[in-house]
Backbone as CSV, one residue per row, in Angstrom:
resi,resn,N_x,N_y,N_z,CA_x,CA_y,CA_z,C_x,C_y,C_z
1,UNK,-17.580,-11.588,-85.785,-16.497,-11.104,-86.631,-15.469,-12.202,-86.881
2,UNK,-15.340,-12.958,-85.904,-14.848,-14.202,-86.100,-14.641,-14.901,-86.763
3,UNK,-15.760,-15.056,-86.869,-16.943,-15.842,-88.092,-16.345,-15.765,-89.124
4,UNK,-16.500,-14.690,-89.872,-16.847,-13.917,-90.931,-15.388,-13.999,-91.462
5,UNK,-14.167,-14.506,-90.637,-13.015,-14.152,-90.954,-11.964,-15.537,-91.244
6,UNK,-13.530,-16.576,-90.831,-12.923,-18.238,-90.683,-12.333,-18.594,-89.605
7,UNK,-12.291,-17.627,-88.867,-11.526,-18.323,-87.221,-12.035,-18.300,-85.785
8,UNK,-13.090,-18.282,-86.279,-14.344,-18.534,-85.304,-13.825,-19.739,-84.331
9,UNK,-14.774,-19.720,-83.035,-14.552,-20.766,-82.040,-14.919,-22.279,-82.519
10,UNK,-13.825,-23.288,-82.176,-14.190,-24.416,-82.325,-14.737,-25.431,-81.257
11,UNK,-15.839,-25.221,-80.698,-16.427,-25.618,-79.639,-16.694,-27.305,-79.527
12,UNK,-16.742,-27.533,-78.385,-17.238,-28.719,-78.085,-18.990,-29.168,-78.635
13,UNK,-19.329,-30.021,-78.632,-20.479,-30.530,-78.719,-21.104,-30.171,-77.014
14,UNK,-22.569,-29.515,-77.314,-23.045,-29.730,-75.858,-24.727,-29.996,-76.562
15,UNK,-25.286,-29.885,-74.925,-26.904,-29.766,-74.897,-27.511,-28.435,-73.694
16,UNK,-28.657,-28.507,-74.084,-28.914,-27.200,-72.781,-29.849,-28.605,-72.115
17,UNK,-29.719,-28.696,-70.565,-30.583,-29.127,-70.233,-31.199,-28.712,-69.081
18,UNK,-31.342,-27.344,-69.004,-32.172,-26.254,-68.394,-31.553,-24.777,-67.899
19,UNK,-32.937,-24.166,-67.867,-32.984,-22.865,-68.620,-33.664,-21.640,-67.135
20,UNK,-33.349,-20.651,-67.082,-33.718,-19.519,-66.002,-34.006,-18.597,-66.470
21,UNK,-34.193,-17.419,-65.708,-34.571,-16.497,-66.482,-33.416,-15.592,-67.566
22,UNK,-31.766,-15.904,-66.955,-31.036,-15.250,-67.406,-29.828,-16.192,-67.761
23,UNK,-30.124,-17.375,-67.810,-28.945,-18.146,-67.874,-29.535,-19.767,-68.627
24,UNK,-28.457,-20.144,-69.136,-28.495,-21.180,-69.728,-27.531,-22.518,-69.241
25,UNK,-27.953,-23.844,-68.956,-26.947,-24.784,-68.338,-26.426,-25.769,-69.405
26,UNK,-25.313,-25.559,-69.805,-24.551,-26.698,-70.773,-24.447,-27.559,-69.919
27,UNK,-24.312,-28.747,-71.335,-24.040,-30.369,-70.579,-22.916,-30.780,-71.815
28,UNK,-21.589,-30.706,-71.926,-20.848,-30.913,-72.982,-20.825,-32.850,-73.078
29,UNK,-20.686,-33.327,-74.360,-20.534,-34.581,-74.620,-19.185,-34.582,-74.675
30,UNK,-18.845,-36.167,-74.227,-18.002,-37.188,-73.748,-17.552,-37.327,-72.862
31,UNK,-17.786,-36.896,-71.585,-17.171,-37.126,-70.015,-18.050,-38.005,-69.514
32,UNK,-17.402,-38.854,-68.842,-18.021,-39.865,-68.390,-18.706,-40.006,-67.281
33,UNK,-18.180,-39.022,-66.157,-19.260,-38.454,-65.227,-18.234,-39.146,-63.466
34,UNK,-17.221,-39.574,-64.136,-16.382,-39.836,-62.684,-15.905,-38.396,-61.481
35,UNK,-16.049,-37.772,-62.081,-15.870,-36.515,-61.316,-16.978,-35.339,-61.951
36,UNK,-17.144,-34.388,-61.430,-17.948,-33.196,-62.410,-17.071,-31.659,-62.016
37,UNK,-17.460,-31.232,-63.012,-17.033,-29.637,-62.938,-18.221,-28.683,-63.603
38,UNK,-18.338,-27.526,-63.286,-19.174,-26.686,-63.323,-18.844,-24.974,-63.402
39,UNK,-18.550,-25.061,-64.480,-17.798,-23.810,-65.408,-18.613,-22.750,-64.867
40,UNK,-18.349,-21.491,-64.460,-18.982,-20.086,-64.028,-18.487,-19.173,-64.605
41,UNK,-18.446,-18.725,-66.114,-17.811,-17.419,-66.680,-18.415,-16.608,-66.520
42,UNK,-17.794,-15.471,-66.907,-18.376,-13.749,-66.170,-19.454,-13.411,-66.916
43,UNK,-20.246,-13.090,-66.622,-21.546,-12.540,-67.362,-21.046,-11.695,-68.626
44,UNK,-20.048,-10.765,-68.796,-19.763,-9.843,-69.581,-18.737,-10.721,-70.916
45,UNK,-18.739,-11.897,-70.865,-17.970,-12.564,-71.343,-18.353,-13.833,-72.026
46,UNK,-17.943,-14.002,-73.712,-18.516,-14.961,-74.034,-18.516,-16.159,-73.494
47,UNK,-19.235,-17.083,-73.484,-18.530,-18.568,-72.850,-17.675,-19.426,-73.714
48,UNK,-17.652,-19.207,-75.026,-16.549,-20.155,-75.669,-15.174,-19.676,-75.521
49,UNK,-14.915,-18.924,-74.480,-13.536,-18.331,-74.046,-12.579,-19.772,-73.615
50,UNK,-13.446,-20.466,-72.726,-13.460,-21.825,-71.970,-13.044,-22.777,-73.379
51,UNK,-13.587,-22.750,-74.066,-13.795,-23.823,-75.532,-12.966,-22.964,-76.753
52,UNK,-12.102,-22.553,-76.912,-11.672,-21.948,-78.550,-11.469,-22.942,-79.352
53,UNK,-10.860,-23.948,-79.385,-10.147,-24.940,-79.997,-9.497,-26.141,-79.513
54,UNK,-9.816,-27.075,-80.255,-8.940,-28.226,-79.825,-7.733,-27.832,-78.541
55,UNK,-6.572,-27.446,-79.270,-5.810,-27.273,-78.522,-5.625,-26.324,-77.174
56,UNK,-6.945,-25.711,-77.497,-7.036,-24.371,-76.334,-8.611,-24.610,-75.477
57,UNK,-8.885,-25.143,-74.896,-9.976,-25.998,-74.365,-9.534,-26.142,-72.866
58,UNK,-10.444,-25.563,-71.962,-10.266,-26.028,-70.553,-11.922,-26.813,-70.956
59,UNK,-12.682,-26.879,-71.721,-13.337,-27.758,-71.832,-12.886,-29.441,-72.268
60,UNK,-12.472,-29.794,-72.889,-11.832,-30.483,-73.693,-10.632,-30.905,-72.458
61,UNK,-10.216,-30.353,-71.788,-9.151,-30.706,-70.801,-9.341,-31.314,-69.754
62,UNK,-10.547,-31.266,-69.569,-11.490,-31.909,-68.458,-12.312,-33.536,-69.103
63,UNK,-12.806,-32.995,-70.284,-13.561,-34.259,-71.114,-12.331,-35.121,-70.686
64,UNK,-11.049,-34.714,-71.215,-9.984,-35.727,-71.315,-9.465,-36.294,-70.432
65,UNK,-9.967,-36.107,-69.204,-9.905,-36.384,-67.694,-10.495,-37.467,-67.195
66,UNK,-12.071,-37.288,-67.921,-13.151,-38.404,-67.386,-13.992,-37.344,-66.834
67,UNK,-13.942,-35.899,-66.794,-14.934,-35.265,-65.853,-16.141,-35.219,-66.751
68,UNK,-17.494,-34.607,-66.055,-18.801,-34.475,-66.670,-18.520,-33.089,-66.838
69,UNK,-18.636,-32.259,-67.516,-17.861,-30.829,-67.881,-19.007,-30.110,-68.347
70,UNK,-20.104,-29.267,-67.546,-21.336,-28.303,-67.609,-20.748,-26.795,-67.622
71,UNK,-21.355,-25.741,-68.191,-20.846,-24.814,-68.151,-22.461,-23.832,-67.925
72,UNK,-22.545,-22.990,-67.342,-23.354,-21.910,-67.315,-23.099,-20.655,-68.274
73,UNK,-24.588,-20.573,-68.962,-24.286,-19.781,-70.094,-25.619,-18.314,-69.469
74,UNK,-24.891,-17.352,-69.101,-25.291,-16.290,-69.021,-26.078,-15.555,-70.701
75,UNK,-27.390,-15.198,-70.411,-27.957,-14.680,-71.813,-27.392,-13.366,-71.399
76,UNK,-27.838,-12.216,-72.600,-27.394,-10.887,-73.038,-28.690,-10.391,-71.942
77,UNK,-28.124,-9.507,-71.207,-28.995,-8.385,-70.671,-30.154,-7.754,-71.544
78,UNK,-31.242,-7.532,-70.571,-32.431,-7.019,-71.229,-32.888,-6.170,-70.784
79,UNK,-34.284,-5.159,-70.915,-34.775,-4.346,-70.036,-35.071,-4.975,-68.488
80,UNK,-35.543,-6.195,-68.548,-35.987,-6.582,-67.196,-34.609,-6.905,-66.021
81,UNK,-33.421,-6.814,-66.468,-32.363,-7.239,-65.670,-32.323,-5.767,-64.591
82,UNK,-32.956,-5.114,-64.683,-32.791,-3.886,-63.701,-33.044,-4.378,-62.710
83,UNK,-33.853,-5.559,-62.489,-35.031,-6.100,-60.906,-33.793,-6.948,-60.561
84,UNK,-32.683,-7.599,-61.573,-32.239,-8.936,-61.035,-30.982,-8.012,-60.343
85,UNK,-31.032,-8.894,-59.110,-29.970,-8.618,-57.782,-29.081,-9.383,-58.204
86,UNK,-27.716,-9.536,-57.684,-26.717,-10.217,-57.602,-27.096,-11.777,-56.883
87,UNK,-28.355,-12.194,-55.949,-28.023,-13.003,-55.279,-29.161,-14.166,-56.749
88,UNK,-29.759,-13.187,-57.667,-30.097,-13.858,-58.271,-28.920,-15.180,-59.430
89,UNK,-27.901,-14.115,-59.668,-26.683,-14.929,-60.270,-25.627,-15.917,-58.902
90,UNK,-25.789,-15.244,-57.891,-25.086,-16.237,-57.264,-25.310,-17.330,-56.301
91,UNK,-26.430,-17.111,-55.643,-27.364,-17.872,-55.181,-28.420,-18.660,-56.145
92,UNK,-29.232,-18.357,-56.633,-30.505,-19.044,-57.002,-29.814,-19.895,-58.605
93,UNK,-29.640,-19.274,-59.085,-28.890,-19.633,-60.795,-27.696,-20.670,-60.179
94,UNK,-26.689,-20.390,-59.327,-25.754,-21.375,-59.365,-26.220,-23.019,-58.791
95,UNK,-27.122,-22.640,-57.461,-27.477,-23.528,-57.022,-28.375,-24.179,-57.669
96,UNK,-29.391,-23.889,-58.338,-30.177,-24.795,-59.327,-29.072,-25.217,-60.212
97,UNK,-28.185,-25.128,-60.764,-27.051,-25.933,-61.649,-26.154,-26.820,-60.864
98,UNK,-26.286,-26.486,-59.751,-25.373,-27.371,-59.198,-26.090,-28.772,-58.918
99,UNK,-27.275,-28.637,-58.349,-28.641,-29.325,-58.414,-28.844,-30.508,-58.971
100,UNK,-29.109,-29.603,-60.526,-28.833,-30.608,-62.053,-27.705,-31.478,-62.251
101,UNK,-26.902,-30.615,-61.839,-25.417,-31.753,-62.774,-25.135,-32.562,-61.481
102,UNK,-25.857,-32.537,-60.489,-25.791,-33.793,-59.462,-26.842,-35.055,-60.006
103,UNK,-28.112,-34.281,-59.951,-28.667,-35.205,-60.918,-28.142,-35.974,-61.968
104,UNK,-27.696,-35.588,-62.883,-27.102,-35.919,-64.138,-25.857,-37.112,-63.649
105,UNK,-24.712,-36.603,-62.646,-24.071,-37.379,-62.222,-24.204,-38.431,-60.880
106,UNK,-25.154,-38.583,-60.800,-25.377,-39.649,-59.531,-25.134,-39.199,-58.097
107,UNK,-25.059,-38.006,-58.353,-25.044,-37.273,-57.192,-23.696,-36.676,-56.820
108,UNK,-22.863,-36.644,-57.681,-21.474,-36.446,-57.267,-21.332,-34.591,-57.386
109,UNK,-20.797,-34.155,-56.340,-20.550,-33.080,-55.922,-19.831,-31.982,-57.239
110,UNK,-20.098,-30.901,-57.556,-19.209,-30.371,-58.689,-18.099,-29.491,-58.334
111,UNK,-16.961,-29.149,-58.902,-16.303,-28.814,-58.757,-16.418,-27.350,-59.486
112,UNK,-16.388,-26.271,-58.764,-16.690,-24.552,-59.639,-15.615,-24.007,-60.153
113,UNK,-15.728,-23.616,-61.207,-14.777,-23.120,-61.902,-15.088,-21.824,-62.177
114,UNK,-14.559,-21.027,-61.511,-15.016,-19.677,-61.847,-14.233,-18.362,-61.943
115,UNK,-14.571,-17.324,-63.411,-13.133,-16.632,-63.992,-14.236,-15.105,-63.824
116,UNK,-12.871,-13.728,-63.006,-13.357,-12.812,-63.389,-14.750,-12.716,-62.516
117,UNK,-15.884,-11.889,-62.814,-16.938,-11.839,-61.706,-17.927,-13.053,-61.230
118,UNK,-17.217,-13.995,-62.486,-17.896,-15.417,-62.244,-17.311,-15.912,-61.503
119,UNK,-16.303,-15.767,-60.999,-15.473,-16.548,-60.063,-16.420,-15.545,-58.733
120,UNK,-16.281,-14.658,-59.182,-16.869,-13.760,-57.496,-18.537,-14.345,-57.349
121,UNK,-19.097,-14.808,-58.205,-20.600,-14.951,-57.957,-20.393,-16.919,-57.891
122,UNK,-19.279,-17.421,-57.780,-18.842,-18.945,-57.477,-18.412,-19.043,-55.945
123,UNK,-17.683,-18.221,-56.138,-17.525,-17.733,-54.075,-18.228,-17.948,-52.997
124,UNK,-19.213,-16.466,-54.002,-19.984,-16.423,-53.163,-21.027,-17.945,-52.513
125,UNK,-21.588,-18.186,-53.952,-22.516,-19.142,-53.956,-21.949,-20.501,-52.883
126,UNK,-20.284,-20.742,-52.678,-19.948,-22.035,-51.875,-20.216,-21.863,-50.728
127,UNK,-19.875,-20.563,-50.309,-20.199,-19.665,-48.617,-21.410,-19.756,-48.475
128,UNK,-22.754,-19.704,-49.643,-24.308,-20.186,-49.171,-24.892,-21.720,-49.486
129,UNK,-23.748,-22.592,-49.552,-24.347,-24.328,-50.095,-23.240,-24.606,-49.968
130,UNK,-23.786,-26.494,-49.610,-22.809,-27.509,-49.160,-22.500,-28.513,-50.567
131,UNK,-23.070,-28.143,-51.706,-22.991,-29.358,-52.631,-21.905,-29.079,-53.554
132,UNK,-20.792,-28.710,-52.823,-20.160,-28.182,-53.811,-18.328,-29.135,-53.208
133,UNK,-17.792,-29.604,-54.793,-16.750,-30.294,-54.179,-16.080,-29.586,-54.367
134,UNK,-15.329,-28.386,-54.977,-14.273,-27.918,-54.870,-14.535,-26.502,-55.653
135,UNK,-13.707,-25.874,-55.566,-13.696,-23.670,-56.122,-12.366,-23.608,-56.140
136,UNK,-12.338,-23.482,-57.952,-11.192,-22.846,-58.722,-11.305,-21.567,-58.836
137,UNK,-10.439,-20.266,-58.593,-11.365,-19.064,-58.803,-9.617,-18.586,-59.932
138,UNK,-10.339,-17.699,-60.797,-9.329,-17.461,-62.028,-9.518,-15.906,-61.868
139,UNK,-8.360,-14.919,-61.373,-8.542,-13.413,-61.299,-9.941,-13.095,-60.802
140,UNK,-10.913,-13.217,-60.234,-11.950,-13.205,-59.022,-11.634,-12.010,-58.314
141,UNK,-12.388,-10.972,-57.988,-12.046,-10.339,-57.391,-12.652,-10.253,-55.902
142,UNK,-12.615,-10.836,-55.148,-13.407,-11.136,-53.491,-13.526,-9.876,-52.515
143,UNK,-12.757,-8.328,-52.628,-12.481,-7.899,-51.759,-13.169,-6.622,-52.300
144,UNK,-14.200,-5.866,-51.183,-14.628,-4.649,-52.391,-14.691,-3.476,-51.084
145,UNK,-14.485,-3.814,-50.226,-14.458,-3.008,-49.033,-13.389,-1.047,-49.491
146,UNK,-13.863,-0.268,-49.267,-12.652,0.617,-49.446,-11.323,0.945,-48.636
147,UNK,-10.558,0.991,-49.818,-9.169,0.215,-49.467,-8.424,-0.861,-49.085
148,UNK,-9.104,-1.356,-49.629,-8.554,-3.009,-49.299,-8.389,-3.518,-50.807
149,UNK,-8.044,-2.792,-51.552,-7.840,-3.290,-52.972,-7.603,-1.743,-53.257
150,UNK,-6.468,-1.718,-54.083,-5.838,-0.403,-55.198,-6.488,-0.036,-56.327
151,UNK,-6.674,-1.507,-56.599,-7.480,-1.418,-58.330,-9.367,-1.398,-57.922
152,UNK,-9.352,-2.003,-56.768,-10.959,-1.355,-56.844,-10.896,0.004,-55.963
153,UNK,-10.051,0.709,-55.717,-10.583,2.280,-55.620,-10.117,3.039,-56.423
154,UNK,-9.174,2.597,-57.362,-9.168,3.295,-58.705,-10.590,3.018,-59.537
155,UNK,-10.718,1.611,-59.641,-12.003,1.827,-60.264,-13.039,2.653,-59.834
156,UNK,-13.447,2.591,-58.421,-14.963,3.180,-58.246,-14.597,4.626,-58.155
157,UNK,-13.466,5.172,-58.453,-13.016,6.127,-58.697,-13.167,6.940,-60.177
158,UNK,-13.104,6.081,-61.588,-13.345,6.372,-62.534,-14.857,6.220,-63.057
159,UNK,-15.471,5.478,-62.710,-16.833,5.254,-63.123,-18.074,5.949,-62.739
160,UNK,-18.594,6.626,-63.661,-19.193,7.485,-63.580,-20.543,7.296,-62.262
161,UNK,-19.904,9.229,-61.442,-21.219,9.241,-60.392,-22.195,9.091,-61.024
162,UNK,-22.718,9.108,-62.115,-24.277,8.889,-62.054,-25.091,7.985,-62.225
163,UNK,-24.195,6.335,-62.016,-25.006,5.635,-62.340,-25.451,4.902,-61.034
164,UNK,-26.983,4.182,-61.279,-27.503,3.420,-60.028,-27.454,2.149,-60.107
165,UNK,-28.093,1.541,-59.421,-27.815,0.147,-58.926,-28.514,-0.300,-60.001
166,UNK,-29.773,0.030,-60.027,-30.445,-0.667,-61.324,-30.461,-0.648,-62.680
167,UNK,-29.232,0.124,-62.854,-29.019,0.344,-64.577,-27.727,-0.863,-65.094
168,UNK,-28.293,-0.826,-65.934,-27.562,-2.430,-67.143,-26.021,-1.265,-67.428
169,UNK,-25.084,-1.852,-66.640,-23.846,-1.705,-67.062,-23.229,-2.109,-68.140
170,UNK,-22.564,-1.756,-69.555,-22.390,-2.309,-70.461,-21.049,-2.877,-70.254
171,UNK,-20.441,-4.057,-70.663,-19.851,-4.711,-70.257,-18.243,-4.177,-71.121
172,UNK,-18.527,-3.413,-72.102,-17.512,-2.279,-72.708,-17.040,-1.313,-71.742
173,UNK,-17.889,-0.645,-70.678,-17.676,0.314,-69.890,-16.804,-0.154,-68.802
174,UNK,-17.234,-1.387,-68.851,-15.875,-1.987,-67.478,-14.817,-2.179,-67.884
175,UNK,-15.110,-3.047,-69.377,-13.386,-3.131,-69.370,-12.686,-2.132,-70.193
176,UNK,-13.049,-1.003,-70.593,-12.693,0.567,-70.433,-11.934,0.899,-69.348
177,UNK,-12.835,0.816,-68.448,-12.753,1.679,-66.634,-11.287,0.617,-66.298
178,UNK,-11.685,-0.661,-66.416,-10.861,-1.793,-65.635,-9.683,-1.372,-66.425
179,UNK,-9.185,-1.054,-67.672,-7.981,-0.974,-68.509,-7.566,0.735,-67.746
180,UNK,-8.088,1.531,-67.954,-7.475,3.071,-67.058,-7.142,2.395,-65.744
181,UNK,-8.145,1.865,-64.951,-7.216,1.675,-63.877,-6.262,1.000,-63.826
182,UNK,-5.863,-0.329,-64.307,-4.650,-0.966,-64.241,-4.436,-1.142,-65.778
183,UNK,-3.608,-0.182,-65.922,-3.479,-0.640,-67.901,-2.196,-1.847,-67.385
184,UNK,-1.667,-1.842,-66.536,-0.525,-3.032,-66.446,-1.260,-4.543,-67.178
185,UNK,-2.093,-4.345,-66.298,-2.885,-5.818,-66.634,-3.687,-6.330,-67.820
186,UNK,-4.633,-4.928,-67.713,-5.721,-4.871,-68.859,-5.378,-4.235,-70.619
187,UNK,-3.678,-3.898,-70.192,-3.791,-3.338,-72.098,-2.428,-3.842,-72.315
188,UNK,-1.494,-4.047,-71.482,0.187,-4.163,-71.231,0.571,-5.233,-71.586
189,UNK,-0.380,-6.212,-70.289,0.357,-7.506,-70.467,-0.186,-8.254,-71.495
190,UNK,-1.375,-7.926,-71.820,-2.064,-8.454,-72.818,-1.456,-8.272,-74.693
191,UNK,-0.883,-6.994,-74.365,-0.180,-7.037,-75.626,1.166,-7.892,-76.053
192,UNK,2.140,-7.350,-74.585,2.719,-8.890,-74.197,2.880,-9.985,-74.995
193,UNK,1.657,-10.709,-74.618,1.011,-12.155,-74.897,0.721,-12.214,-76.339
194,UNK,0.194,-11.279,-76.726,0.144,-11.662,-78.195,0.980,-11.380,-78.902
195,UNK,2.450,-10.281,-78.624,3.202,-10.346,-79.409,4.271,-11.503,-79.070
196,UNK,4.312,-12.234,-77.872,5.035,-13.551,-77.776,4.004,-14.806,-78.838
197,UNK,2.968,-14.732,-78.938,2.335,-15.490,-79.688,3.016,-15.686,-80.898
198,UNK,2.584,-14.319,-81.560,3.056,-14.267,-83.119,4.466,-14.371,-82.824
199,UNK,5.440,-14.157,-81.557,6.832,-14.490,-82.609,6.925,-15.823,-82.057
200,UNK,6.048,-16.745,-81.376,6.414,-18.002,-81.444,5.814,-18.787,-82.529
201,UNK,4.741,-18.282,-83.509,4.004,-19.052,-84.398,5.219,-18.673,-85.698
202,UNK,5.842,-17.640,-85.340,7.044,-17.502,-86.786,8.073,-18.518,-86.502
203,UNK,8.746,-18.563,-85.225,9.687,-19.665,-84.958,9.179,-20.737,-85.517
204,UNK,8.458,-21.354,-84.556,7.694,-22.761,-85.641,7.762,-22.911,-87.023
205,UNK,7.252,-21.963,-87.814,7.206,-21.630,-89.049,8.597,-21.737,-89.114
206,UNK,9.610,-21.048,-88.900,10.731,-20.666,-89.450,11.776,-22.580,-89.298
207,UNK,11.297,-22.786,-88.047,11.932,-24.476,-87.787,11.421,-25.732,-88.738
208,UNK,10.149,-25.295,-89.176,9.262,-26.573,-90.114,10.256,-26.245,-91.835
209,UNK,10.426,-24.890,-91.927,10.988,-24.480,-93.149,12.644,-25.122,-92.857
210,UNK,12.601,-25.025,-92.257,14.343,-25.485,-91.923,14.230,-26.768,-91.702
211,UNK,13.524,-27.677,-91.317,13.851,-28.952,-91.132,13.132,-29.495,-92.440
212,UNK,12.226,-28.999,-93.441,12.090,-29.588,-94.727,13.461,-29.528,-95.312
213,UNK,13.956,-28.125,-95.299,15.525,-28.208,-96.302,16.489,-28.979,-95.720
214,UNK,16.543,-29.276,-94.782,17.185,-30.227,-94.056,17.454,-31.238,-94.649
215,UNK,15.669,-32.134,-94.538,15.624,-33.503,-95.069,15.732,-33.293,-96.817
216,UNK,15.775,-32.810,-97.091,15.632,-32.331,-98.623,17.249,-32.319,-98.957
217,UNK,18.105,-32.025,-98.362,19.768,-31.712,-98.667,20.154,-33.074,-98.241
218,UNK,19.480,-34.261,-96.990,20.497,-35.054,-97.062,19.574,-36.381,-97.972
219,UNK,18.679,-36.028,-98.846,18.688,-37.094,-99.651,19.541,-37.096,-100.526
């Protein structure tokens, strides 16, 4: 829809240079490979979230660093994802990427970057492997025990008894469920943010119009 509207994502240049059953491994161009990082977004979530634009780039923020900047690209759920376990995304999938982009970089350790349940399946994965130089975790949720989190027993509170372990959760239904339980976060602050957006893109606007008449009155 993006697309279609001209304001689609302006992504980095990458390559895939290997592939699983459910995931895809970017290799973005121009980092030079002095450090590495290793992007983990949430399965339910596009990956050019990381990449919108020039100016809005935690990809691009890293290139500009010197890092080697890989990202894991989760495919769309299928019938066969009923068999795949969790340790398949956080174990087997992370560690074969971590693997690669050692390869790729001479062996240098990556740094995980991981947002949302990707951050929880980045966690996990450092607690089962040593090749890992560092874990950024972005809203991650680590704690699922009952009561030990508000917002996860509101959630498992709203979501429907009837579903099982092996059914494809649609990724609409969570952040449904996730917005009833904490609308603070999931509908509030978010509106927030975009109405500080638009009245800072009018200021601008309103200062560029004022400093043309400006220069315009003292010629």
């Amino acid at each position: 829809m993006l697309e279609w509207c001209g304001i689609g994502p302006n992504e980095c240049g990458y390559r895939i240079i290997l592939k699983g059953p459910h995931w895809r491994l970017r290799e973005y161009a121009g980092g030079d490979g002095r450090a590495a990082a290793l992007i983990v977004p949430a399965p339910i979530k596009r990956p050019y979230i990381w990449d919108l634009a020039p100016s809005v780039s935690v990809v691009r923020h890293f290139l500009d660093r010197q890092f080697s900047v890989h990202l894991i690209e989760w495919t769309p759920a299928s019938d066969d994802f009923s068999r795949v376990g969790i340790s398949e995304f956080a174990d087997h999938a992370i560690s074969q990427c971590v693997e690669r982009v050692m390869d790729e970089t001479s062996g240098r350790k990556p740094a995980l970057l991981g947002h949302s349940l990707g951050g929880t399946f980045a966690a996990i994965s450092c607690a089962l492997q040593q090749n890992v130089g560092g874990l950024v975790l972005l809203t991650a949720p680590l704690c699922f025990e009952p009561d030990s989190s508000s917002f996860r027993d509101a959630l498992v509170s709203l979501l429907p008894q009837r579903l099982s372990e092996s059914d494809i959760v649609p990724g609409s239904l969570l952040s449904h469920v996730s917005a009833l339980a904490c609308p603070r976060v999931f509908v509030w602050e978010k509106l927030r943010n975009a109405v500080l957006c638009a009245l800072a893109g009018v200021f601008r606007s309103n200062a560029r119009k004022s400093a043309c008449r400006f220069r315009a009155a003292c010629r």
